[in-house]
N, C-alpha and C positions, 0 to 999 in steps of 0.2 A: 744629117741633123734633122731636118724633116723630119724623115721616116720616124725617127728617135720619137719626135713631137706626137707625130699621127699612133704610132702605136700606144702612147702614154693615154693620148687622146682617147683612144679606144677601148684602153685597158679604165680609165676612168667615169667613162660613159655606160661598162660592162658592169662595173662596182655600183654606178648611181644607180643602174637597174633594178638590184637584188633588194628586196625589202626583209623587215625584221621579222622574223617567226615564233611567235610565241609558247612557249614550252609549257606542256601538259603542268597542271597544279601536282603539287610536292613528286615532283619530278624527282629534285636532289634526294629528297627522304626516300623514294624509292628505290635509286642508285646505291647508297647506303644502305639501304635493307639488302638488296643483295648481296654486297661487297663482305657482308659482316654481322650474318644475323643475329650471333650473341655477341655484341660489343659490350651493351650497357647492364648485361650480369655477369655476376660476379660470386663464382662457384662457393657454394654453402659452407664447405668444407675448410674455407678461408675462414667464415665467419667462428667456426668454431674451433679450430687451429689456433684464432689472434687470442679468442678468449680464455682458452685454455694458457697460452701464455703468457698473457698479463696476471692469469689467477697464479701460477707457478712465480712469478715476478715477485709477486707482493707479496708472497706465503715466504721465500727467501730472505725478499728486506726485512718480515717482521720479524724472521728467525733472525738474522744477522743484528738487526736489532736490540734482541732480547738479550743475543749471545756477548753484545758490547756492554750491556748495560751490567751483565753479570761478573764479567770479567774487571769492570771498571769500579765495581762495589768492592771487591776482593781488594783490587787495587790501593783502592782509598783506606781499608781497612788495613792492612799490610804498612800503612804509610804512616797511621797513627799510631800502633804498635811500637813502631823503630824511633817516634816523635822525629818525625821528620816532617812536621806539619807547622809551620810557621804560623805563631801568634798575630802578626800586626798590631799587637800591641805594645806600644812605644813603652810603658811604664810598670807592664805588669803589677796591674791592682788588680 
């Protein structure tokens, strides 16, 4: 059991020894510059890739759009024809 103590003793005495060492300024940014030199760009190709998609996006919806609006006029028209279009008027004046 001693010996248990005296080595702890020695192993704690060995630790109190070691002081703290100070690490070179942007140390970690330079780790990181290594590790991954293009992390923070972000290949061009994307940028005009997304753009081109959103502009195909919205040229779609406008067409679907127009396509609804056209179909829905027909609709309405088709609907008044057959007077399948209800008055809501209680009295017919």
């Amino acid at each position: 059991m001693e010996e248990k103590n005296q080595r702890e003793d020695q192993i704690d005495h060995l630790l109190g020894a070691i002081q703290r060492v100070d690490a070179p300024e942007f140390l970690e940014t330079r780790i990181y510059a290594r590790l991954n030199p293009l992390q923070d760009t972000i290949p061009i190709w994307w940028g005009w890739g997304s753009t081109a998609l959103i502009a195909v996006l919205l040229m779609v919806n406008v067409w679907a759009i127009q396509l609804e609006e056209s179909t829905s006029q027909s609709a309405d028209v088709l609907v008044e024809e057959m007077h399948l279009v209800d008055d809501y008027n209680l009295y017919n004046n």
